[in-house]
Each structure stands twice: as C-alpha cells, then as structure tokens.
N, C-alpha and C positions, 0 to 999 in steps of 0.2 A: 148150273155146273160151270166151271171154271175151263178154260183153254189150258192145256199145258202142251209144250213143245217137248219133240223127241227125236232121237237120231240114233239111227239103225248103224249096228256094231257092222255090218255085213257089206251093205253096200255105199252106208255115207250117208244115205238122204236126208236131209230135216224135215220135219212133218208135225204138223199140230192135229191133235186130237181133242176132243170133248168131252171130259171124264172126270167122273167124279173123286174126291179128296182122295176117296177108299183105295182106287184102283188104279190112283195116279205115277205107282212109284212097280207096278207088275210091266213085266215084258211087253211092248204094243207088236204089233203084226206090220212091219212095212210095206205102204202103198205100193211101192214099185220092184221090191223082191221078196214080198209076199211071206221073209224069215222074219221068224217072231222073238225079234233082235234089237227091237227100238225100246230107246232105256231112256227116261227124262233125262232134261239138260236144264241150266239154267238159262232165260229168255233172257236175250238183251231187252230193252225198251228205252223208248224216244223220253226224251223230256220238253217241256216248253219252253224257247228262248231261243235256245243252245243252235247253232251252226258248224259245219264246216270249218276251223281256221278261226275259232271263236276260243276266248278260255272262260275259267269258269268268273260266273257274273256278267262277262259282256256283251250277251246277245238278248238281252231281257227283253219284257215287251213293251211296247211304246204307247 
C-alpha cells in the first residue's frame, strides 16, 4: 500500500497515512484534532542532484 499525504481542513496539520488506492481520496481523521477533515494533498518530493541555490541541471552527480 502506498503512503499518501493529507492535511486537515480544521486544524492545518500535514499527516501521512497508509492507504490503500481505493480509500486514498475519502475523508482521514486527523491525528491531532481527532476531526475527520484530512483531505489528500499533493506530495512534494526530493529529486537527486538538486540543492539549495542550484538550477536545473547543475547539481548532478559526480
């Protein structure tokens, strides 16, 4: 099962969950105000190379 990330309407939080494709886009219950108001978001993610103050192409690997 896939990680999907989620962020409650109510209080802000971001919070990952462990769910499957089917049940990935229903309401989640947020950890820390417990209102079932956490609605997927879409993940940032790292790439290899890339830095701080780098553009694209210039921080490849060596």
């Amino acid at each position: 099962m896939p990680i999907f990330e989620y962020m409650c309407d109510n209080c802000g939080l971001v919070f990952e969950e462990l769910e499957s494709v089917t049940n990935r886009d229903k309401p989640h219950e947020c950890p820390e105000c417990g209102k079932k108001t956490g609605r997927r978001i879409v993940s940032r993610f790292a790439t290899p190379g890339g830095g701080l103050g780098t553009s694209c192409g210039s921080g490849g690997f060596t």
